[in-house]
C-alpha positions as CSV (number, residue, x, y, z in Angstrom):
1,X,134.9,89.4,151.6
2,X,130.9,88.6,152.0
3,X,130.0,91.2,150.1
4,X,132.8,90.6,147.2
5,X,131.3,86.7,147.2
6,X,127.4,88.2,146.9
7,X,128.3,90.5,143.8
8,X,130.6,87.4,142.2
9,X,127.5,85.5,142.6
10,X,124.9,88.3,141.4
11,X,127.4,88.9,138.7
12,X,127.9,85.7,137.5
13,X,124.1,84.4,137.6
14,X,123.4,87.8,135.3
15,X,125.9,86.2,133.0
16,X,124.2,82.9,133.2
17,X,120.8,83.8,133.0
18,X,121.9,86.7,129.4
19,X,123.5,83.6,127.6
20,X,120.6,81.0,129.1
21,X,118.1,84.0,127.6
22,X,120.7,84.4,124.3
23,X,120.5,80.7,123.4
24,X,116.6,80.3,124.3
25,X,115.8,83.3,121.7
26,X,118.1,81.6,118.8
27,X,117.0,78.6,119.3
28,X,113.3,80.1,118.9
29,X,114.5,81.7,115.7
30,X,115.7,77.9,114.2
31,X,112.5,76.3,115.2
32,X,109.7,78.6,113.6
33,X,108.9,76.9,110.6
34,X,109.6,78.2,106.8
35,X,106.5,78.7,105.1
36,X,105.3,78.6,101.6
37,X,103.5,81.4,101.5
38,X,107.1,83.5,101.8
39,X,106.0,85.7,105.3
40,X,108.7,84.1,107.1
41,X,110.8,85.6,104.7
42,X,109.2,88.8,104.2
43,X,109.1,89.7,107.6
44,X,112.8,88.1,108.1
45,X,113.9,90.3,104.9
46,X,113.2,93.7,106.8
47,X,115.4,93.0,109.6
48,X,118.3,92.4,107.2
49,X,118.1,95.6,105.9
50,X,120.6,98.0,106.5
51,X,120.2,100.7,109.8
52,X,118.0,104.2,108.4
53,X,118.4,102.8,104.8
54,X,114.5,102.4,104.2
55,X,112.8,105.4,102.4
56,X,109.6,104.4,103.0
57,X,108.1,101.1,104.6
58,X,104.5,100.0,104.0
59,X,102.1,98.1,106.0
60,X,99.3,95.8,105.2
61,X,97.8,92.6,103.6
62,X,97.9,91.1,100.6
63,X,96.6,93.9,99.3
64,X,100.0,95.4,99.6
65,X,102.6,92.5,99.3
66,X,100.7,92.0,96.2
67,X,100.6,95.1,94.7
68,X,103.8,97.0,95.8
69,X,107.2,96.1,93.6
70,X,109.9,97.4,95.5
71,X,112.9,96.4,93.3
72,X,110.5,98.4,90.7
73,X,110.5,101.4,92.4
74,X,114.0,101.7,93.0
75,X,114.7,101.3,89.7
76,X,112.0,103.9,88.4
77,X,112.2,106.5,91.3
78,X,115.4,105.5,93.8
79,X,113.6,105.4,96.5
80,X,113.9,102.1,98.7
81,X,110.9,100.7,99.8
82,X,110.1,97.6,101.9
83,X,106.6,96.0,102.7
84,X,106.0,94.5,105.9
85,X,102.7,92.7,104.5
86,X,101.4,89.3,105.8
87,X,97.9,87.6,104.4
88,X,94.6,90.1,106.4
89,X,97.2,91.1,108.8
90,X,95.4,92.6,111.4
91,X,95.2,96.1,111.5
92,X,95.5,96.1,115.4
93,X,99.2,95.5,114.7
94,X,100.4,98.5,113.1
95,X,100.9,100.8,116.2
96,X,103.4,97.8,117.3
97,X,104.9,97.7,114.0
98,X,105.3,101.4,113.5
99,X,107.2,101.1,116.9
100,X,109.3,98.0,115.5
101,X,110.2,99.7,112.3
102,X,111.9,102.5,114.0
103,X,114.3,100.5,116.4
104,X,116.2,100.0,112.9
105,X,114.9,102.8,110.8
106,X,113.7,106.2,110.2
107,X,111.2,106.1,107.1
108,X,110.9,109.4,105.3
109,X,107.2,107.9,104.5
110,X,104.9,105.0,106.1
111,X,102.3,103.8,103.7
112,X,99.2,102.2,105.5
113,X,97.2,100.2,102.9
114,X,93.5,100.4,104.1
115,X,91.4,97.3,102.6
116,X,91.7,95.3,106.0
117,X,89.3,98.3,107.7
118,X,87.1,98.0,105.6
119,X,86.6,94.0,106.6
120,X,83.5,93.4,108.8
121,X,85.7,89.9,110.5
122,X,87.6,93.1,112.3
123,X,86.3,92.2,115.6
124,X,88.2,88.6,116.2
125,X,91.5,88.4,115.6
126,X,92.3,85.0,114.4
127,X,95.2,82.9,115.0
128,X,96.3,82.1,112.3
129,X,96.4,85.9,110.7
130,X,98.2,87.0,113.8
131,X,100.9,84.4,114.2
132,X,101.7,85.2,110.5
133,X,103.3,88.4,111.5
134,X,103.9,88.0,115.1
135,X,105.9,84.9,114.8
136,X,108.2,86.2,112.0
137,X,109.3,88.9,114.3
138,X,112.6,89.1,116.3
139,X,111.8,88.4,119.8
140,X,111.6,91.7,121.8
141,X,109.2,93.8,124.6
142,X,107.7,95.3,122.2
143,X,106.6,92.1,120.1
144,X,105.7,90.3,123.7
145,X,103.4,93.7,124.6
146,X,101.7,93.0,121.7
147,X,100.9,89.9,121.4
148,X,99.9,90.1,125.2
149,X,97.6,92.7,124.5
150,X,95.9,91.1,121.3
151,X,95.4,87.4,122.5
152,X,93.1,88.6,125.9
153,X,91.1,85.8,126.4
154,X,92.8,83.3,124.1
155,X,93.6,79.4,126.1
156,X,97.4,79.1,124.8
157,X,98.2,82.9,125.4
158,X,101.5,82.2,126.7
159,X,102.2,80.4,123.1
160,X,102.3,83.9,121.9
161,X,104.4,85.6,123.8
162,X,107.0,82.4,124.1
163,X,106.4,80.5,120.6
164,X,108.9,78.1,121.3
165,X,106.2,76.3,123.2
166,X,104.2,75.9,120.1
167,X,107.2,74.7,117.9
168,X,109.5,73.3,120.3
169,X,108.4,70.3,118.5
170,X,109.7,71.3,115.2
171,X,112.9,70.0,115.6
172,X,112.4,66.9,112.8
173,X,111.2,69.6,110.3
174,X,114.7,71.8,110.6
175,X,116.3,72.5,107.3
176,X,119.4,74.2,105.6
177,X,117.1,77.0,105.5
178,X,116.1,76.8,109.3
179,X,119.4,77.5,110.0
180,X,119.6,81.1,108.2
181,X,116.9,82.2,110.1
182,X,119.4,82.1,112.7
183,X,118.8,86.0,113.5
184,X,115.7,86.2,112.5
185,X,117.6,88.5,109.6
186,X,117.8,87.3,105.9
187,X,118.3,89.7,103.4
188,X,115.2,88.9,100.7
189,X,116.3,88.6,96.8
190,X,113.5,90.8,96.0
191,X,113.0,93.1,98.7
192,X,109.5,92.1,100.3
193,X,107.5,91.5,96.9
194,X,107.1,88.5,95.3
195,X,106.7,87.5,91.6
196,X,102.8,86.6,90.3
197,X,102.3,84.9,86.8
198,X,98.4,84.0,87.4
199,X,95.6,85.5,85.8
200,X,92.1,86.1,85.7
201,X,89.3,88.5,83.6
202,X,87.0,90.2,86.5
203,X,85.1,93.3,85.7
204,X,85.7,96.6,86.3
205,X,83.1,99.5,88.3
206,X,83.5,103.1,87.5
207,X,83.3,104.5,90.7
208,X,83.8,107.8,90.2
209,X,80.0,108.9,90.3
210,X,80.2,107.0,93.6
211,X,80.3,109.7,96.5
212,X,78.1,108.6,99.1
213,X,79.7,106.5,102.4
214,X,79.2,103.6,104.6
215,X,80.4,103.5,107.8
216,X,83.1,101.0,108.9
217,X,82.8,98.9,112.0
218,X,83.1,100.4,115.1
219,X,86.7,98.6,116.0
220,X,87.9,99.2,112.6
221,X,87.3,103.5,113.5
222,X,88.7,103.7,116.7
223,X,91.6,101.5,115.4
224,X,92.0,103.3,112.3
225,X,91.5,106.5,114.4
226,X,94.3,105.8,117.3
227,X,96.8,104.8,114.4
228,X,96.2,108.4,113.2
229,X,96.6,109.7,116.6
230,X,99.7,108.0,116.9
231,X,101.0,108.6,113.5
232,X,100.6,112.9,114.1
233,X,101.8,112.5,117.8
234,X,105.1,111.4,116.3
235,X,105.3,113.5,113.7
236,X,105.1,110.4,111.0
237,X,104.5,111.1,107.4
238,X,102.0,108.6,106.1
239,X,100.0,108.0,103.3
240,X,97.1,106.3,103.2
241,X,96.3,103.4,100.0
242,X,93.7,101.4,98.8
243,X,94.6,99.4,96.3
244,X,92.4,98.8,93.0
245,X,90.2,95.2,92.7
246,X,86.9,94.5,91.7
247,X,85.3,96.2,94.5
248,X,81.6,96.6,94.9
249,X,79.7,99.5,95.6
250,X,79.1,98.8,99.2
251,X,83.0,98.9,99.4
252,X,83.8,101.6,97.6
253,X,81.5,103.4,99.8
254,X,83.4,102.4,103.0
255,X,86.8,103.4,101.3
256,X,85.3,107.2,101.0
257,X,83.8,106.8,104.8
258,X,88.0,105.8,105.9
259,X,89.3,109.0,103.0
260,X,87.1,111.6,104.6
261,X,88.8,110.6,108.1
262,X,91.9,110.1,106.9
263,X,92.3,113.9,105.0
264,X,90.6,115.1,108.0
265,X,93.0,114.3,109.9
266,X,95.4,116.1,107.7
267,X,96.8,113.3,105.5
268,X,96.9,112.0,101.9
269,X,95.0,108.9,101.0
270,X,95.6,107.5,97.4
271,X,92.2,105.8,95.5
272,X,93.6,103.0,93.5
273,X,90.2,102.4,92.3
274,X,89.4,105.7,91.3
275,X,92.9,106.2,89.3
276,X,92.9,102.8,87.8
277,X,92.3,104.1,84.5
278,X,95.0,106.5,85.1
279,X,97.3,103.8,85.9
280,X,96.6,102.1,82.9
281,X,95.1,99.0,84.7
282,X,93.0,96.7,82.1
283,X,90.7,94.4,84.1
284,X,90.8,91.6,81.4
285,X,94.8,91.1,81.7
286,X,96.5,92.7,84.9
287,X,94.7,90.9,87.6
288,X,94.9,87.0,89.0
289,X,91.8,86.8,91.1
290,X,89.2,90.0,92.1
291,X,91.4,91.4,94.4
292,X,95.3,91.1,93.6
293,X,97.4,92.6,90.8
294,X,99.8,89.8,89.2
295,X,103.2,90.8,88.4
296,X,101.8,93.3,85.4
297,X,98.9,95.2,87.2
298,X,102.0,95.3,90.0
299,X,103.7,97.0,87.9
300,X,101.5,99.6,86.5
301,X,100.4,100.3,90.2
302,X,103.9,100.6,91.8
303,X,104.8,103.1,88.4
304,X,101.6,105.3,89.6
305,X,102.3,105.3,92.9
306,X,106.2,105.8,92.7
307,X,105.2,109.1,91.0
308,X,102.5,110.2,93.3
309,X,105.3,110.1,96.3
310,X,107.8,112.3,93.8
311,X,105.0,114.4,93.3
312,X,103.8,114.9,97.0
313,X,106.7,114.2,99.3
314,X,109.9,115.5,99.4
315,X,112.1,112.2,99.8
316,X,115.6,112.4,99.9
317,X,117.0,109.5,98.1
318,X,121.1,109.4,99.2
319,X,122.6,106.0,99.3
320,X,125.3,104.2,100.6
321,X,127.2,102.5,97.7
322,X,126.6,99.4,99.5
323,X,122.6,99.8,100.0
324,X,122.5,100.8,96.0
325,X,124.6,97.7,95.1
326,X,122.1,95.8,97.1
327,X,119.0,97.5,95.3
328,X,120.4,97.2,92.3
329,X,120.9,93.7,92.2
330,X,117.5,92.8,93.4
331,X,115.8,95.3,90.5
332,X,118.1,93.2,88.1
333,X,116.6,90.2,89.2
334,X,112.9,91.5,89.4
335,X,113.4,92.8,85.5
336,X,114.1,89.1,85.1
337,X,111.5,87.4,87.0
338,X,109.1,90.0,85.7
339,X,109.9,89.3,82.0
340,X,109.1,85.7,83.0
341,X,106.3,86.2,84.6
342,X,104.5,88.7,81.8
343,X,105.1,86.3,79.2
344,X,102.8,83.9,80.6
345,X,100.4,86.3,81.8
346,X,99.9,87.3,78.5
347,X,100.1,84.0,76.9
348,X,97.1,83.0,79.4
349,X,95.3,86.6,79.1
350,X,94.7,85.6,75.0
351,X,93.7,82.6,75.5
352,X,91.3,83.6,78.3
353,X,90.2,87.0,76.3
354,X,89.4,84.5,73.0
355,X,87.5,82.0,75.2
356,X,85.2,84.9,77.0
357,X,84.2,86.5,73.3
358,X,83.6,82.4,72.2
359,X,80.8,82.5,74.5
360,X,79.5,86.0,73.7
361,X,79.5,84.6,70.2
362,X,77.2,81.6,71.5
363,X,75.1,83.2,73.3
364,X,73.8,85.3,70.4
């Protein structure tokens, strides 16, 4: 009769402490704020995609969420793609990610965009760059192993691990749109990628007489090195992407340094600024500051590189009727936004092109 009363008791304070531990996870969920910056939602949007229906999944900083049009290449190639991209994300995080990704899916291709190694800030991780993706995550021992091993060192540490400490406060901020963050899983309109309608002329450098290489930082190796590692351990296919911007010589001398590694090792890395011409980038319309595409140079890029995969990889692009009805509504509604957004673009990209030959004009 003891020992009945011991397990009732074990039994019932496992119950107590799964619901206590149930509640205490949604209620972290509610309280992380909505941003304007759309990572909340980015992030969010992944988990509500549909078990092994991800062809290929991308990691990165803006220099992916800004470049890569999902809805776009759906359309163009059928291959669903999703971008799990948050402003200089940290490249410590992708070994985590990689491991997060395939709770929920088995990507046929991982694409690794490489600008962030090139960064000499690679030493510190900052705050606010980590929590961007860390606390848009679903709560997990994965997430908590890696926040654990990334803040060494920091005073609120435990804020990372349990970031209800840092918003319990939040409460008088809630929203409608708190509330559908209830799961930390809300399907995103437009697939990871969102719409840009700015624009700016920067200049162009022909790099393709450039051949010599600068070493990245020591970190940024070994980091870039044990992702690799990892990446052929597991079998992964993964391709490797710098996007094109105005990069400088100094640059574009690191991104050959991180190619010569990366095909070392036995995988493909794709130089956007070497094939921008070939992508049929012009540096006087496509761009909205020196290093993002807006919704046009987006475009071009995500048509180049959708054909680069078809050309390279062998990706098997079967459907459910459900996932396609999904895709298909979000590339409706990118075709729509996009329309929008080129129209201005090139509204703005006349007027700036006219202004810029005014002042060659004056100064002869």
């Amino acid at each position: 009769m003891k020992i009945k009363k011991q397990i009732k008791y074990i039994f019932g304070t496992a119950v107590f402490l799964a619901i206590a531990a149930v509640l205490l996870t949604l209620t972290t969920y509610v309280m992380r704020p909505t941003d304007k910056d759309f990572f909340r939602a980015r992030v969010a949007g992944f988990y509500a995609e549909d078990r092994d229906s991800l062809d290929v999944v991308g990691f990165g900083s803006s220099a992916l969420y800004r470049y890569l049009n999902s809805p776009l290449l759906w359309k163009q190639q059928g291959i669903t793609s999703y971008g799990i991209a948050t402003a200089a994300q940290p490249v410590y995080v992708i070994p985590s990610l990689i491991d997060e990704v395939e709770k929920t899916q088995s990507p046929q291709l991982y694409i690794i965009e490489t600008r962030r190694f090139t960064d000499t800030d690679n030493e510190v991780i900052k705050e606010n760059r980590l929590r961007q993706i860390a606390d848009n995550m679903k709560v997990s021992w994965n997430r908590f192993k890696m926040v654990t091993e990334l803040t060494e060192g920091f005073e609120d540490r435990l804020s990372y691990g349990f970031d209800l400490i840092k918003y319990h406060g939040n409460w008088e901020n809630l929203t409608e749109e708190s509330w559908e963050y209830l799961f930390n899983a809300k399907e995103h309109p437009l697939k990871g990628w969102s719409v840009n309608s700015r624009h700016k002329i920067i200049s162009y450098l022909d790099v393709k007489d450039i051949t010599g290489e600068i070493p990245i930082t020591e970190k940024s190796e070994k980091e870039l090195r044990e992702i690799i590692e990892k990446c052929k351990k597991e079998n992964l296919q993964v391709l490797f992407v710098a996007t094109p911007w105005q990069v400088t010589e100094e640059e574009y001398q690191k991104d050959n340094y991180i190619k010569r590694i990366v095909e070392e090792a036995g995988f493909r890395f794709l130089d956007g600024n070497y094939y921008a011409e070939e992508m049929g980038l012009e540096y006087n319309v496509d761009f909205y500051n020196p290093k993002h595409t807006n919704a046009i140079g987006a475009a071009k890029f995500t048509t180049y590189l959708g054909n680069y995969i078809r050309e390279h990889y062998d990706i098997k692009t079967d459907h459910s009727k459900e996932v396609a009805a999904s895709w298909d509504k979000a590339a409706e509604k990118e075709e729509k936004e996009y329309e929008k957004a080129a129209e201005k673009i090139l509204k703005k990209a006349v007027k700036a092109i006219k202004a810029a030959k005014a002042d060659q004009t004056e100064q002869y």
